[in-house]
N, C-alpha and C positions, 0 to 999 in steps of 0.2 A: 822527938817531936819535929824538928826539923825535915828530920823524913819522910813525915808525914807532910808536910805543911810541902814540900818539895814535890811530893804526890800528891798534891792537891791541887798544886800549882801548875802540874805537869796536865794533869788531867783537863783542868780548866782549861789550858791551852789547847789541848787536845779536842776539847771539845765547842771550841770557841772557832777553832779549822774546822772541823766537821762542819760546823753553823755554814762557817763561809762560803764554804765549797757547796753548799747545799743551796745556796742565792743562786738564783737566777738573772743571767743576763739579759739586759731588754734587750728584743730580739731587734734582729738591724732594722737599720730604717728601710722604708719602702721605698722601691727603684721608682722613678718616675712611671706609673701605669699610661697603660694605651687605652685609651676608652672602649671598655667593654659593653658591649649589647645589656641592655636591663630584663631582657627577653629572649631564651634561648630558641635561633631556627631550627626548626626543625624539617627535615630534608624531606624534598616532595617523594614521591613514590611513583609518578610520573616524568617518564624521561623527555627530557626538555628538547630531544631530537624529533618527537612524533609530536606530528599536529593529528588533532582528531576531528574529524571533519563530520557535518552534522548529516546523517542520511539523508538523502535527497530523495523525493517522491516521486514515482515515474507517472508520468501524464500516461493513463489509458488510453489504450488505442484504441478505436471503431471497430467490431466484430461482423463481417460477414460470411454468413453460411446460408448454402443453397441444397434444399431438401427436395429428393427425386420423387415423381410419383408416378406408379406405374398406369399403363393405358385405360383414361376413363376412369379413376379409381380414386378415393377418397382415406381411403386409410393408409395409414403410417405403417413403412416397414422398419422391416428391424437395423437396416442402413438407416436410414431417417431418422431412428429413436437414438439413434448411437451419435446423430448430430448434430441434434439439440440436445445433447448430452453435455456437447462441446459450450452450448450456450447458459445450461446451468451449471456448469462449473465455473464460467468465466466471471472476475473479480467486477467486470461491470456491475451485474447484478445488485452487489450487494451494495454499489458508489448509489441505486437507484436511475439505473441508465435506461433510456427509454428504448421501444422494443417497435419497430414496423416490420409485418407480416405481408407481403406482396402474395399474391396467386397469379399465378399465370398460365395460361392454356397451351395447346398445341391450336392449330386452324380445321381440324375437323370438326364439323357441326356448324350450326347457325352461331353469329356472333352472340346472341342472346344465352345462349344453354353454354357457349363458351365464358362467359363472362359468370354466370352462375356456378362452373365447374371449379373458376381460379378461385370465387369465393369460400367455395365447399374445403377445398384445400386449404386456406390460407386461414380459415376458423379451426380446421382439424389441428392446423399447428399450436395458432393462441391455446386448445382448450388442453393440450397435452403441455405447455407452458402453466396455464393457469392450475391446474391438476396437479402439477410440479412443485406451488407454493408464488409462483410469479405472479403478484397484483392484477387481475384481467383490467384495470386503469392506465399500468403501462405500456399495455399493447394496443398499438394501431394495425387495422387489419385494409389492406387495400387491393380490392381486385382489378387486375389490368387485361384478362382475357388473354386474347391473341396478339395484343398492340404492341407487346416486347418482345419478338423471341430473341433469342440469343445465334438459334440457327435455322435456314433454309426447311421451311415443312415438306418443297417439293425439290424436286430436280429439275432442273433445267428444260427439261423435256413433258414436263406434267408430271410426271408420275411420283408417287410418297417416297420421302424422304424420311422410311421410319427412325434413324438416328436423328433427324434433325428436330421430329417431333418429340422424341423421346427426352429431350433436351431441353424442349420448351412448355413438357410437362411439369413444372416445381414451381416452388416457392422459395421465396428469397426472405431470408432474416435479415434483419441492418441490426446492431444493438449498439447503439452511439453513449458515448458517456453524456450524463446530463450538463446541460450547460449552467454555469455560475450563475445567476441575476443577475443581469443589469443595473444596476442605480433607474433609478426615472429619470429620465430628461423632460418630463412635463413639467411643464408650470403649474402649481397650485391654483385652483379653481380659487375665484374669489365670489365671496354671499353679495349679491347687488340686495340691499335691504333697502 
């Protein structure tokens, strides 16, 4: 019995180690911390080197095109149609840029039927504009006859200067971008009651 009780004893101890060893050390103390973020950054995805800069709008510029017409003649060639090609493509259009149609003569004939010829031209343009999808409200049509040319009808000597008239057969496009509004600078009308 002692042997037993010696194996009982032994065991106990045995098992009373075990316990110990099986305890848990509280874990160290905590080093002084450094104040942590309570919200983790999270890193941009934009490089802090590029600025991005806002696209800037280019101011439209004024379109001028000068449509030939050949002697006495009233219809649009196929040079002509390829030039006002140039003005319904242009981004004016679509800003609502207003549109003046000049005609102008050569000096053969009476000033009267000169004057009637620039306007026959300078509607032939509007109506190939208008035909196009161009509001016929945007266009301003102005006949100027013979009173611009551009170049000499005769020579020096009298006699025709067919390049020079041939020159001051056309029509002139402007197509200006439309201007902003004003504000008013009037004074409001007052009701005298």
């Amino acid at each position: 019995m002692t042997k037993l009780v010696s194996l009982v004893a032994v065991s106990g101890l045995v098992a009373i180690a075990a316990l110990a060893s099986c305890r848990e050390e509280p874990p160290p103390a905590p080093a002084p911390a450094e104040e942590t973020p309570t919200v983790q950054e999270v890193p941009s995805i934009m490089r802090p080197d590029v600025e991005i800069e806002a696209p800037v709008e280019e101011e439209l510029q004024p379109l001028r095109v000068t449509i030939p017409f050949a002697e006495g003649g009233y219809e649009l060639s196929e040079a002509a149609r390829e030039q006002l090609g140039l003005i319904l493509g242009s981004p004016l259009l679509e800003e609502g840029a207003t549109i003046t149609v000049r005609g102008h003569s050569d000096s053969v004939g009476s000033d009267e039927a000169n004057l009637r010829a620039s306007r026959r031209r300078a509607e032939a343009v509007r109506d190939f504009l208008v035909e196009n999808g161009v509001a016929a409200e945007r266009i301003v049509v102005v006949a100027l006859g013979e009173m611009r040319p551009v170049a000499p009808n005769a020579h020096l000597d009298g006699s025709p200067d067919e390049q020079g008239r041939a020159a001051n057969r056309r029509v002139e496009v402007a197509v200006d971008p439309r201007q902003p509004e004003a504000p008013s600078t009037r004074e409001p009308e007052t009701s005298q009651t």
